[in-house]
C-alpha positions in Angstrom: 83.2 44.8 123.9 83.2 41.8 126.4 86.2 42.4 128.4 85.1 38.8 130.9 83.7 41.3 133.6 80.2 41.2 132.2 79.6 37.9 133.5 79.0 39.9 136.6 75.7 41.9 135.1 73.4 38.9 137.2 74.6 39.6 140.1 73.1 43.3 140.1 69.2 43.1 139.5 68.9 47.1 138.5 70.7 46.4 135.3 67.4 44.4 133.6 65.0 47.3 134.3 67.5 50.5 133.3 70.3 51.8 132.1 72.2 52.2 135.0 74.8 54.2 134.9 75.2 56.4 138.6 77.6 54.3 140.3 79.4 57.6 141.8 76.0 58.1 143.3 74.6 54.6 144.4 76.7 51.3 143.1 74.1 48.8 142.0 73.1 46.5 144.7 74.2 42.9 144.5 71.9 40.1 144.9 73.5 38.5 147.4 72.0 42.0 149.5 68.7 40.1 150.0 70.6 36.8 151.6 72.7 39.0 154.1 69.5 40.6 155.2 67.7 37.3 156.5 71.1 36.5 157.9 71.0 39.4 159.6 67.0 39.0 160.3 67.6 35.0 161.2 70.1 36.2 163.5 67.9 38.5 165.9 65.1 36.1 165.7 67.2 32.8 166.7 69.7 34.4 168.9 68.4 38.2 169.7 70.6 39.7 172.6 73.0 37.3 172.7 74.3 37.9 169.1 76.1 40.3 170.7 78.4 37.9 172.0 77.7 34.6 170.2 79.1 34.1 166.8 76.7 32.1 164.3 78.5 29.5 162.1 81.9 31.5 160.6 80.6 35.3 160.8 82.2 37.6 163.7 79.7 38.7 167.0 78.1 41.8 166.4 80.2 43.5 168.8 83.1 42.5 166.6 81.4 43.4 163.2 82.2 47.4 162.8 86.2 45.9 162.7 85.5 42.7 160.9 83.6 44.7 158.1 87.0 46.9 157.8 89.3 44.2 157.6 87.4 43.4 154.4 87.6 46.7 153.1 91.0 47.3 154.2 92.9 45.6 151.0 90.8 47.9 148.9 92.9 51.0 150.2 95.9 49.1 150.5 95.4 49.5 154.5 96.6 47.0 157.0 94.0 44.5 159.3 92.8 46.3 161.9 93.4 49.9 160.9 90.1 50.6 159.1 86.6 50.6 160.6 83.3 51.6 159.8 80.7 54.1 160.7 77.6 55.1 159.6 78.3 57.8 157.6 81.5 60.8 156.4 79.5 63.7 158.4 79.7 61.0 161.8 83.8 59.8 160.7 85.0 63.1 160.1 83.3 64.7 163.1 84.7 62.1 165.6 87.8 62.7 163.7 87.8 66.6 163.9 86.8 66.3 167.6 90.1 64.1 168.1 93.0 66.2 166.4 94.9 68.7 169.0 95.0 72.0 167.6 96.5 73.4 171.2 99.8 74.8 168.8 98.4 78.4 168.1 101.4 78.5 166.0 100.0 75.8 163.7 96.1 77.1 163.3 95.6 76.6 159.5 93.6 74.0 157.6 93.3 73.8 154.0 90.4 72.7 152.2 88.6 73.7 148.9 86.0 74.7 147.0 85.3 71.6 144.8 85.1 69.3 148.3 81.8 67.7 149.3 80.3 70.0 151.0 79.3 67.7 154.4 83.2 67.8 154.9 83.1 71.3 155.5 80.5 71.3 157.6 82.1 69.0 160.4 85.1 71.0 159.3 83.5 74.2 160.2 81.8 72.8 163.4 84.3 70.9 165.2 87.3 72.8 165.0 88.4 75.3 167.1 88.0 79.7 166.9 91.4 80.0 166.6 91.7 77.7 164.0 91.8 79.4 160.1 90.1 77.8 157.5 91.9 78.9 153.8 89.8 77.7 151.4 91.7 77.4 147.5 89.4 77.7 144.7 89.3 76.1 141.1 90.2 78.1 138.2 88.2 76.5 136.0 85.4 74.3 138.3 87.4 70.9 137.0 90.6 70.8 138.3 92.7 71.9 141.4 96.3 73.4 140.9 99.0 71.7 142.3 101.5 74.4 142.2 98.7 76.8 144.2 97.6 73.8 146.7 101.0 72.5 147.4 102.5 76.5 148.4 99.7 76.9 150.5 100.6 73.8 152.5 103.0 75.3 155.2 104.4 75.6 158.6 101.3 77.2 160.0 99.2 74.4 158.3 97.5 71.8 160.6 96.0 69.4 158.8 95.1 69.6 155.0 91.4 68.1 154.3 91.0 67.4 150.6 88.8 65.3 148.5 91.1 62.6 146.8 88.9 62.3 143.8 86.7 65.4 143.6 83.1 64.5 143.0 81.9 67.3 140.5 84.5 66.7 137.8 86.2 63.2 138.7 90.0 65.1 139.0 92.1 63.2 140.6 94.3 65.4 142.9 98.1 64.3 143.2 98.0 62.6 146.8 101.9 61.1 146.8 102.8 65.2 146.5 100.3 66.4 148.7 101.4 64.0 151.3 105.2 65.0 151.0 104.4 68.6 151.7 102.7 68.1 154.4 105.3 65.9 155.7 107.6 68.3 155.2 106.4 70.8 157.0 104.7 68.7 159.5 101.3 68.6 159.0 98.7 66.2 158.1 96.2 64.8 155.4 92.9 63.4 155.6 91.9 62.1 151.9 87.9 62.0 151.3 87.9 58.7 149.3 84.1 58.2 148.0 85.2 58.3 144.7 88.3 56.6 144.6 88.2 53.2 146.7 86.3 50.2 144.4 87.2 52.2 140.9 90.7 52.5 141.1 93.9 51.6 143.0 94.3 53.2 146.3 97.2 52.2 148.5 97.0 54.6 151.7 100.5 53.3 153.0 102.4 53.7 149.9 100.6 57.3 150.1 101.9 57.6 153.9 98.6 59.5 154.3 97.5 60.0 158.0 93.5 59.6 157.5 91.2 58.3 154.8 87.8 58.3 154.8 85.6 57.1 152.1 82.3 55.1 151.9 80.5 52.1 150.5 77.3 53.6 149.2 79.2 54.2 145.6 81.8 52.3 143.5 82.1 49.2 146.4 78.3 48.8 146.1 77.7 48.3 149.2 74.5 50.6 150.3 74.1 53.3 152.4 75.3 53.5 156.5 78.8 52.3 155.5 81.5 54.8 155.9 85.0 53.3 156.5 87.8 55.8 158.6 91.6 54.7 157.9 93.5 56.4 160.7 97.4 55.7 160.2 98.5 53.2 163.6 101.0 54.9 165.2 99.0 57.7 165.2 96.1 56.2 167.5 97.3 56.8 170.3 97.4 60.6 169.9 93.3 61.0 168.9 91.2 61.8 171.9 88.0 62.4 170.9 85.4 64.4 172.0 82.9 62.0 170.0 82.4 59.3 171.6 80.4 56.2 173.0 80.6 53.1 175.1 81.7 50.9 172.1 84.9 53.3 172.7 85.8 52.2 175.9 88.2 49.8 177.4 85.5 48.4 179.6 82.7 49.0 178.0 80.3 46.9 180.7 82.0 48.5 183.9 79.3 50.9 183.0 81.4 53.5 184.9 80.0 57.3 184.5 82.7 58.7 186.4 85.7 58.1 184.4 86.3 56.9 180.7 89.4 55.3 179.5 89.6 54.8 175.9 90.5 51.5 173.8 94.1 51.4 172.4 93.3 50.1 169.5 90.9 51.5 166.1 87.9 51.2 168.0 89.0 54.0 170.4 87.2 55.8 167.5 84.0 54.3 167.9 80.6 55.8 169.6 77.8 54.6 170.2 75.6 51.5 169.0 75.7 50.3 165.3 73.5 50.1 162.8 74.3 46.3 162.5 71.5 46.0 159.4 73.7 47.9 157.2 76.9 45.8 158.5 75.6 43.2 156.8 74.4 44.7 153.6 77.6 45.9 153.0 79.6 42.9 152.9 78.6 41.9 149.1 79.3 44.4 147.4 82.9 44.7 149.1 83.1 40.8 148.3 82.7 40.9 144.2 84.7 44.5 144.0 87.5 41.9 145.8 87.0 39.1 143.4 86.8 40.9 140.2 89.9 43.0 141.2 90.6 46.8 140.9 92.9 46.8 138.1 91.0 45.4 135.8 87.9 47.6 136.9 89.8 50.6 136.6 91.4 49.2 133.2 87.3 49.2 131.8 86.7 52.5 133.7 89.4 54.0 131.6 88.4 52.5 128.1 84.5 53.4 128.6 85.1 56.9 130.2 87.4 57.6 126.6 84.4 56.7 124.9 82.1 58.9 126.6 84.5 61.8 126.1 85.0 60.5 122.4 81.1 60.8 121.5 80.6 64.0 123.5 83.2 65.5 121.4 81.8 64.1 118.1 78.5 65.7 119.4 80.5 68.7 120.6 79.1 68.9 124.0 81.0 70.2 126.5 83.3 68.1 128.8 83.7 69.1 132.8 86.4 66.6 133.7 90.0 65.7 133.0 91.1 64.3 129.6 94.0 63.0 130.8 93.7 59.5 132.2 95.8 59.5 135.1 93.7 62.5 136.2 90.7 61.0 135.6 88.2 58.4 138.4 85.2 57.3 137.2 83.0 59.4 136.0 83.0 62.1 132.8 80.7 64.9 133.4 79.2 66.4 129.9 77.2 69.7 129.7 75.6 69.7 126.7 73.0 72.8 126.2 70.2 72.1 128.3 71.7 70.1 130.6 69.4 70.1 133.8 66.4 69.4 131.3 68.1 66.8 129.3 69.1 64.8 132.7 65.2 64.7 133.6 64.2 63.5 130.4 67.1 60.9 130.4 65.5 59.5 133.8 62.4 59.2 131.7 63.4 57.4 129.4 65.5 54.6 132.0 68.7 56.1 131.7 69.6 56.4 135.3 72.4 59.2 135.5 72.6 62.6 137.6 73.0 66.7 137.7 74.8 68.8 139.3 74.8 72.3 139.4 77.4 74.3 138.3 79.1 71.1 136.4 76.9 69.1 134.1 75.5 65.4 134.1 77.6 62.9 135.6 78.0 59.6 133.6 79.4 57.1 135.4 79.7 53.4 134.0 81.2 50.3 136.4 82.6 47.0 135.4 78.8 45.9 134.8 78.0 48.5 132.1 78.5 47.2 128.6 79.9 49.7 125.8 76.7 49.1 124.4 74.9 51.2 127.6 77.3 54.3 126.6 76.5 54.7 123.2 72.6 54.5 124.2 73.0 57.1 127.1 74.7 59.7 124.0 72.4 58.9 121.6 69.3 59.7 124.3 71.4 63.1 124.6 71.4 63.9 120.9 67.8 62.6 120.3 66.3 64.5 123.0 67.6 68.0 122.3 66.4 67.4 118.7 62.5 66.7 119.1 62.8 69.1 121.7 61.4 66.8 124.4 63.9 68.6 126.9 61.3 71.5 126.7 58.6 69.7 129.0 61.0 69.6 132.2 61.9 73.6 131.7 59.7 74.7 134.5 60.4 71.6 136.8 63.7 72.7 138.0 65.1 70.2 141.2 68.7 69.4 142.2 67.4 65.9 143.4 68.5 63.1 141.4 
C-alpha cells in the first residue's frame, strides 16, 4: 500500500541494501547526514576556534547549538522553545538530573521504577540518589504490560519522584502517562517519562501531560544518530535543580573562569556540563527535519496499520505475540516469539532482514514510515521459511545478545 510517505525511502540509503526494519534500535540515517558532516568539517577548517562564537551563514554558534538543536526537537514533544536541550546520551541526562532533585524530605524517600525500564535508567537511578532514599521496584505480571491499578496505588505521599519508561522497550506497552501524572500530582510528587520509544513514532505532548521531565533520544524513531539525547525539564521548575553534575557550559559566566565560586545559568542550560560533542549536533539535525515535515500523525497512522499486520501474520502462523493488541497501547514495534526465536533472528540478519532479540521477549519488528507493507510480509515469510529447512539449526551454538 502507498500511503504518499514512501516517497521518503531516497532519502534513507540502508533501505536499497536490506530490509530494514530496527528503527526502535537505530532509525535509518538520512542522506542529508553526509552534507551536515562537511558542514560541520567546513566549519572547523574555515573558522576553527572562533565557531564558537561566529555564526556561518543562518546556523546558530556552536556555543548556541546544544539549545538550538532542542528547539527543533521541542515541537516533537509538544515542549515549548527553550525548555528542551540536548546531551550526549540518557545515562549523562538522567544522572545530571538525579544529581539535581532534593531529596532532603526524609518523609518523602520513595522512588518508583520498574522492571520492564531500560536498564541504564536504573543505574543512574541507583547511583545518584541518596541512602535514604527507597527504590520500590513494580514488576510485570506477564513481561508485556504494566498494571495501572498496581502502579498508580503505589504512587503516594512518601513517593518522590516516579521514573518510568513512557513506552517500554521490550514489548512496545504504552503506559497511561495523563493518569500517572495526576497521581503524582495529587500527592505531590514527580514524573520523569523515558521517551526513546515514543517521540518521532507517535504524538507526545509533555505540557498537555503536565509531566515534570522527559527524556528521550534521537538514535531511534527521529533518526537522528547516536550522541543525541534531549532532557525536557518543566520551566518553572528550573529554578529548583541544583546539580551536582555539572560543567562550565552551566555557568552564568562561563569565561570569568572563576574556581572559587560557581553560579548557575537561570535558564535550561543551567543543566549543561561540560564541552559537546558538536559532530553529532549536526548529525542530528536531519533526521529531526523529515520526522517534522512528514508529520507524526500520519507516521503513527502507518505505524498502526503495519504493526496490525505484523500481529495479523504472526497469528496466521501462530507464533507467539509479546506486545499489546490493543492500539492505543501499542508504539512501534510488535515483538513475536516464534519457537526458536534467538536462532531464527540470526538467520534473519543473514538473509538482510535487519531486525533484533531480546532476551526474555522475542524479536522486535519494527517498521517506520519508509518500510513498505511489502517489507512485512517478506520479514514473516523469512520466519516461516527458516524454521522449516531448518536453517535456524546452524546458529544453535552461537548464542549472543548483540544485535
Amino acid at each position: 500500500m502507498d500511503d504518499g510517505l514512501l516517497r521518503w525511502r531516497g532519502e534513507f540509503p540502508i533501505l536499497a541494501t536490506c530490509t530494514y526494519l530496527i528503527s526502535n534500535s537505530l532509525g535509518a540515517m538520512p542522506r542529508a547526514v553526509y552534507d551536515r558532516l562537511r558542514a560541520y568539517a567546513d566549519t572547523w577548517a574555515t573558522l576553527g576556534v572562533r565557531a564558537w562564537g561566529t555564526p556561518l551563514a543562518d546556523a546558530p554558534t556552536w556555543w548556541e547549538l546544544k539549545g538550538a538543536v532542542g528547539d527543533k526537537i521541542a515541537p516533537l514533544l509538544g515542549a515549548p522553545a527553550g525548555s528542551v536541550l540536548l546531551h550526549e546520551n540518557a545515562s549523562i541526562a538522567n544522572s545530571i538530573l538525579f544529581s539535581a532533585l532534593d531529596c532532603g524530605d526524609r518523609r518523602r524517600n520513595k522512588v518508583i521504577i520498574s522492571d520492564q525500564d531500560f536498564p541504564s535508567d536504573v543505574y543512574a537511578l541507583r547511583a545518584m540518589l541518596p541512602r535514604h532514599m527507597e527504590i520500590v521496584m513494580l514488576r510485570s505480571r506477564d513481561g508485556i504490560t504494566l498494571d495501572t491499578d498496581e502502579l498508580l496505588e503505589a504512587i503516594d505521599a512518601r513517593t518522590r519522584l516516579v521514573s518510568l519508561s513512557h513506552v517500554l522497550f521490550r514489548s512496545a506497552y504504552i503506559l497511561p502517562a495523563q493518569e500517572i501524572v495526576a497521581k503524582a500530582q495529587q500527592v505531590g510528587a514527580q514524573v520523569l517519562l523515558n521517551g526513546y520509544h515514543s517521540v518521532g513514532v507517535m504524538p507526545v505532548d509533555v505540557q498537555a501531560m503536565q509531566v515534570d521531565f522527559y527524556v528521550g533520544g534521537t538514535l531511534k524513531w527521529l533518526c537522528g544518530g547516536p550522541g543525541g539525547v534531549f532532557m525536557y525539564v518543566r520551566p518553572d521548575l528550573l529554578p529548583t535543580l541544583r546539580p551536582k553534575i555539572t560543567g562550565w557550559f552551566a555557568q552564568q559566566q562561563p569565561f570569568a573562569f572563576d574556581v572559587e565560586s560557581a553560579a548557575l545559568r537561570e535558564d535550561r542550560y543551567r543543566l549543561a556540563n561540560g564541552t559537546p560533542a558538536i559532530a553529532a549536533l549536526y548529525a542530528i539535525q536531519p533526521g529531526v527535519e523529515i520526522i517534522s515535515a512528514v508529520g507524526v500523525e500520519a507516521i503513527r497512522a502507518k505505524s498502526l496499520r503495519q504493526t496490525g499486520l505484523i500481529l495479523a501474520l504472526a497469528d496466521k502462523a501462530g507464533y507467539e505475540v509479546r506486545s499489546p493488541r490493543a492500539a492505543q497501547e501499542r508504539g512501534g514495534t510488535v515483538t513475536v516469539r516464534p519457537p526458536q526465536a534467538y536462532e531464527v533472528s540470526r538467520e534473519l540478519l543473514a538473509r538482510g532482514f535487519v531486525i533484533d532479540y531480546r532476551e526474555g521477549a522475542g524479536i522486535r519488528i519494527a517498521p517506520h514510515f519508509y518500510n513498505h507493507d511489502g517489507e512485512i510480509e517478506q520479514v514473516m515469510a523469512a520466519v516461516e521459511a527458516i524454521l522449516a529447512d531448518g536453517s535456524w539449526q546452524k546458529h544453535a551454538q552461537t548464542r549472543s545478545f548483540v544485535t
